[in-house]
C-alpha positions as CSV (number, residue, x, y, z in Angstrom):
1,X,-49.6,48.0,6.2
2,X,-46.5,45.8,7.1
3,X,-46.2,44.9,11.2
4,X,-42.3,44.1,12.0
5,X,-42.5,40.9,14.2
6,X,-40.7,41.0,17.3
7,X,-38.1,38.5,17.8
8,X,-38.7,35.2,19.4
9,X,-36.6,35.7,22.4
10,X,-38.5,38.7,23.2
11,X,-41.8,38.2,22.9
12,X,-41.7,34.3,24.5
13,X,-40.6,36.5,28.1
14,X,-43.5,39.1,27.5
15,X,-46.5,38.0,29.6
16,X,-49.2,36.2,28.2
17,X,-51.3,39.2,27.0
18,X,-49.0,41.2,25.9
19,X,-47.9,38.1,23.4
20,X,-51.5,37.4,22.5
21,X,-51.5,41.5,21.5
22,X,-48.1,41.3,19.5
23,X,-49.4,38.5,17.0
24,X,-53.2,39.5,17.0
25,X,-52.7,43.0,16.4
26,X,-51.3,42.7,12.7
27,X,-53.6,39.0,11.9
28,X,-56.5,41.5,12.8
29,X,-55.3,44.1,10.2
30,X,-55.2,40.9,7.7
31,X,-58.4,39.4,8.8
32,X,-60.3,43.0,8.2
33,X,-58.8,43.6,5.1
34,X,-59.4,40.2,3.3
35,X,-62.7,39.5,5.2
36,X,-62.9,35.6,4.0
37,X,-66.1,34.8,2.7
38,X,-68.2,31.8,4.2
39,X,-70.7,29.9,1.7
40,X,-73.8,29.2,2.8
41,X,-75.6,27.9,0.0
42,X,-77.8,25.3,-0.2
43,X,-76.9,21.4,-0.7
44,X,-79.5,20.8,-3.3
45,X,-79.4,17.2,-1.7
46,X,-79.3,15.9,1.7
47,X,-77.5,13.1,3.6
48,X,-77.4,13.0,7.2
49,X,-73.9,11.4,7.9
50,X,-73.3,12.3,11.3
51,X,-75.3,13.6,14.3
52,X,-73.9,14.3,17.8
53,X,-74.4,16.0,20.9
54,X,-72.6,17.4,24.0
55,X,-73.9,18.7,27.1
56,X,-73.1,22.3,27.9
57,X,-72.1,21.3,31.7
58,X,-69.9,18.6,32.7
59,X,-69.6,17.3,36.4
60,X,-66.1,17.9,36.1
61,X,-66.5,21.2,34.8
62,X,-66.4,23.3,38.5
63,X,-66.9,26.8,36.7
64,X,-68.4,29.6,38.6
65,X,-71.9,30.6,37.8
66,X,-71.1,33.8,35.9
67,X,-68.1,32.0,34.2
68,X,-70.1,29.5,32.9
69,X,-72.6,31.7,31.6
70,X,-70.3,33.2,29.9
71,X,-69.0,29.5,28.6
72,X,-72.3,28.9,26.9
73,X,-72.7,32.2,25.8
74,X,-69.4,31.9,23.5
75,X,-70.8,28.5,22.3
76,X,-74.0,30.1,21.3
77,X,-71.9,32.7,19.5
78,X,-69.3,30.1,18.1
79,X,-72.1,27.9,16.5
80,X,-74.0,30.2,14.7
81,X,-71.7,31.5,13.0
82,X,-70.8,27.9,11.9
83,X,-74.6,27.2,11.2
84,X,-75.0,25.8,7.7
85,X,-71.6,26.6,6.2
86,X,-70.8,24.1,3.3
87,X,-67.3,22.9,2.4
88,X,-67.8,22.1,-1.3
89,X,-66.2,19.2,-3.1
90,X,-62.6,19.5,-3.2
91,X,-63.3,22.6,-0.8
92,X,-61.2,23.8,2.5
93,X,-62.8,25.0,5.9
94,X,-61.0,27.0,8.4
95,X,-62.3,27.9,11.9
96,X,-60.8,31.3,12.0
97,X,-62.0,32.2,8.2
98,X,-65.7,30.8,9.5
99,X,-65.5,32.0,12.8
100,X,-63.1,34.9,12.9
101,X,-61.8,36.6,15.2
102,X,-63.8,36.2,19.0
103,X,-64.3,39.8,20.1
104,X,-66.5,41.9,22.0
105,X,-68.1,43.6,19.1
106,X,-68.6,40.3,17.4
107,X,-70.2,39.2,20.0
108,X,-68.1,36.9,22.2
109,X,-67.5,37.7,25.8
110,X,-64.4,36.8,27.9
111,X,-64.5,33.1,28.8
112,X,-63.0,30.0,30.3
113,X,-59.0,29.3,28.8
114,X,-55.6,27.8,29.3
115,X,-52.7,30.0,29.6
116,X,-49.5,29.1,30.0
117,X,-51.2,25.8,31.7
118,X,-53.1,27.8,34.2
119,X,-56.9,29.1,34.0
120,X,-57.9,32.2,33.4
121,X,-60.4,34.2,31.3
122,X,-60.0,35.5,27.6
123,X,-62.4,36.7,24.7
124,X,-64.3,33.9,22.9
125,X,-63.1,31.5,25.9
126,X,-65.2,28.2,26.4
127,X,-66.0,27.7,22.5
128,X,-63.5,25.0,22.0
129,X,-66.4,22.7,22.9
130,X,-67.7,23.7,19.1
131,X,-64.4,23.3,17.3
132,X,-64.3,19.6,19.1
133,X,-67.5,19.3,18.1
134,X,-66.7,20.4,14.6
135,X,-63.8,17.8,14.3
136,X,-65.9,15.2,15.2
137,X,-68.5,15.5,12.5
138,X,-65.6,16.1,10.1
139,X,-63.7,13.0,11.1
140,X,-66.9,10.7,10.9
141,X,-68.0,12.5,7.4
142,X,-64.6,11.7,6.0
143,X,-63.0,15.0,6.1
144,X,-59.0,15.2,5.8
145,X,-57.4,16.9,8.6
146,X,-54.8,19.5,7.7
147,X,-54.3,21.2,11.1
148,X,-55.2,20.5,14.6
149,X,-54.3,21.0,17.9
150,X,-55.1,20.1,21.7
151,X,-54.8,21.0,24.9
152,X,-51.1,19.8,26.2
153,X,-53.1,19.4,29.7
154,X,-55.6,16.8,30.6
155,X,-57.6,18.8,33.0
156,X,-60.5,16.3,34.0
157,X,-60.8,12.4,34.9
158,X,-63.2,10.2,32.6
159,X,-66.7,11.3,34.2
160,X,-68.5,9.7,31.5
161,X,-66.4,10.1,28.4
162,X,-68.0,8.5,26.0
163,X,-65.4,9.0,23.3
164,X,-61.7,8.0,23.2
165,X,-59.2,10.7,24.9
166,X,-57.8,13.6,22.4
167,X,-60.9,13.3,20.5
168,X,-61.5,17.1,19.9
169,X,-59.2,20.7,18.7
170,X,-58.4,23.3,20.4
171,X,-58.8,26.5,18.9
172,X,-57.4,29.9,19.7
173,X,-56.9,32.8,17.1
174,X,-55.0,33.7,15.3
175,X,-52.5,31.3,15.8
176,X,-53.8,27.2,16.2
177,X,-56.8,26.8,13.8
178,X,-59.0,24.1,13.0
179,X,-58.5,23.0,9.2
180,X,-60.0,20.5,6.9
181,X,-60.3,19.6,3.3
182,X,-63.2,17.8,1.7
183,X,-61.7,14.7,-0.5
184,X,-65.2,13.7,-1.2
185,X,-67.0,14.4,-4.6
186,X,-70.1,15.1,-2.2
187,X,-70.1,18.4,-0.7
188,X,-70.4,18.9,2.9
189,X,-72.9,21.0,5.2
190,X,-72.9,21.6,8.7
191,X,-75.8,22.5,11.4
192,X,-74.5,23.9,14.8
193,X,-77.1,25.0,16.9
194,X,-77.9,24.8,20.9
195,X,-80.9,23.0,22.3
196,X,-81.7,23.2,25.7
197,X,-78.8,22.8,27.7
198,X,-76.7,20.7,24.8
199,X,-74.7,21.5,21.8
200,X,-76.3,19.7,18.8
201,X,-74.1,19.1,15.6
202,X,-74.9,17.1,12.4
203,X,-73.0,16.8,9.1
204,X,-74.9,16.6,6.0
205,X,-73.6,15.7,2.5
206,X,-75.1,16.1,-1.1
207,X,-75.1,12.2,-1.4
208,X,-74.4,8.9,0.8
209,X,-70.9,7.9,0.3
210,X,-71.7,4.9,0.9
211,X,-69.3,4.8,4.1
212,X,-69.2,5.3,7.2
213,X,-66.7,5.9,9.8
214,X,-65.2,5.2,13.4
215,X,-62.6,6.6,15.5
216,X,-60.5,3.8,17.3
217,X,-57.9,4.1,19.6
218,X,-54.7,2.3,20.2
219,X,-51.8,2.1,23.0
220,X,-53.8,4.4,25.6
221,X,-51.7,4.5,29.0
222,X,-50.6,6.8,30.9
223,X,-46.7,7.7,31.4
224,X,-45.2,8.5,34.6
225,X,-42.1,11.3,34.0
226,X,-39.6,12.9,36.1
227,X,-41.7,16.2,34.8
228,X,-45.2,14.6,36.1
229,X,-47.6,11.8,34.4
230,X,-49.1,11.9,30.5
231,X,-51.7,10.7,29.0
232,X,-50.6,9.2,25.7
233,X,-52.7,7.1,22.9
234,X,-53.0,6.7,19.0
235,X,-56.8,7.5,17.4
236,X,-56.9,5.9,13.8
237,X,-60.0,6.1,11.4
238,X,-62.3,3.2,10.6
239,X,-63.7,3.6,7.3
240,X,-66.8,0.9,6.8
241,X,-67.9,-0.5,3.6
242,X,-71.9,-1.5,3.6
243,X,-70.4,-5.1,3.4
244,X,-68.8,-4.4,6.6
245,X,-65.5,-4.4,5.0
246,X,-63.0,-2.3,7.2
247,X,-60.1,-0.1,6.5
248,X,-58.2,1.7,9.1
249,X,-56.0,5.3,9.1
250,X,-53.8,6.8,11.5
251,X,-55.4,9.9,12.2
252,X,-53.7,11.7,15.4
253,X,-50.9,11.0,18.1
254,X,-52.2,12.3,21.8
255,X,-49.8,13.4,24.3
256,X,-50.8,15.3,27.7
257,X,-49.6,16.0,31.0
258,X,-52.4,15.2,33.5
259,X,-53.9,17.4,36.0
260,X,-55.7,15.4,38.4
261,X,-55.1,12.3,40.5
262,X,-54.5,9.1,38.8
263,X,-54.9,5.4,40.6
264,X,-51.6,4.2,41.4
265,X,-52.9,0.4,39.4
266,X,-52.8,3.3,36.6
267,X,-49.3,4.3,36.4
268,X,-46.7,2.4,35.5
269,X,-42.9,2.3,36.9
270,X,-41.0,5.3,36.6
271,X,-39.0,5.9,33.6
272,X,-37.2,8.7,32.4
């Protein structure tokens, strides 16, 4: 079944869910026809490249009770679906191919989002804290980005960031996906599970590359604009040698407008 697009100029002045309807309805049709399969199979080997975790509440994070609940529900949902898929050697991973579409009769509930730069709820909402959890075990187990996107707001100040900013993906289907290939000759498996009140992620290969990795950042600063302040920095990738021999990547350009006060000793002159 073909779907005629609308044009551009028409749907951009629809509201938001009506535009989310317009491009979902036919990817659905695609997605339920196709049905990707997700391999699960075994390693038949184990290296433990990369372990990390996130708590499931932020003090930054002022959600509701019932929105939250809802939050952690969808990141429940979201990782165990991701739970032990494998990327094979020379593979491809996609979020919406593992993950698929986030809807009530798959499970998800209506969660936390950004539209059009303001909150409000939507199906599957709140699971981006998988997908940036997923990018960070791909980016420390040597994966090769092929599509990612962010947030073009920075919502929260640095409560105990840990990480550089822009280190994470934003997800929302069927339109921004999370996609990597596997350049390794090792092939890759990832565990995504919930323990207690954290989201645990680990990234296995069939061998040690004998490498391991960083993420450093570069020119971080904030920009003051006639159109508000941004948050700008460059991330590159550190790959380590067991000699300690290092070799940096670019890997992603940042670029946010900020939604929360910033220290004037912060900011600097105004430029256009």
């Amino acid at each position: 079944m073909r779907v005629t697009p609308l044009p551009p100029v028409i749907r951009e002045a629809l509201p938001f869910g009506l535009r989310v309807g317009v491009r979902r309805a036919p990817a659905l049709l695609r997605w339920a026809a196709r049905r990707p399969r997700v391999d699960r199979t075994a390693l038949g080997g184990g290296h433990l490249q990369v372990r990390r975790e996130s708590p499931l509440r932020r003090q930054g994070t002022a959600y509701a009770p019932a929105i939250q609940a809802a939050k952690e529900h969808n990141v429940r949902r979201a990782a165990a679906l991701l739970d032990g898929v494998r990327v094979p050697a020379g593979g491809a991973f996609s979020w919406h191919d593992t993950v698929g579409p986030p809807l009530r009769a798959r499970g998800f509930v209506p969660g936390p989002e950004l539209h059009d730069g303001a909150f409000a709820l939507g199906g599957g909402g709140g699971a981006c804290q998988v997908a940036n959890l997923v990018f960070w075990l791909a980016v420390h187990s040597g994966m090769q980005l092929t599509e990612r996107h962010r947030h073009g707001y920075d919502l929260f100040p640095d409560d105990d960031r840990d990480v550089p900013f822009g280190c994470g993906a934003t997800v929302f289907w069927p339109t921004r996906d999370l996609r990597f290939r596997n350049p390794l000759p090792h092939d890759l498996r990832l565990r995504v599970r919930v323990e207690g009140d954290r989201l645990v992620g680990e990234a296995w290969l069939s061998a040690d590359p004998g490498l391991r990795f960083e993420i450093v950042e570069r020119d971080a600063r904030f920009e003051r604009t006639p159109a508000g302040v941004y948050r700008v920095n460059r991330l590159l990738r550190c790959s380590i040698s067991p000699d300690g021999a290092r070799v940096e990547e670019p890997l992603l350009q940042n670029r946010a407008r900020v939604r929360y006060a910033v220290s004037p000793e912060d900011l600097p002159c105004s430029r256009s």
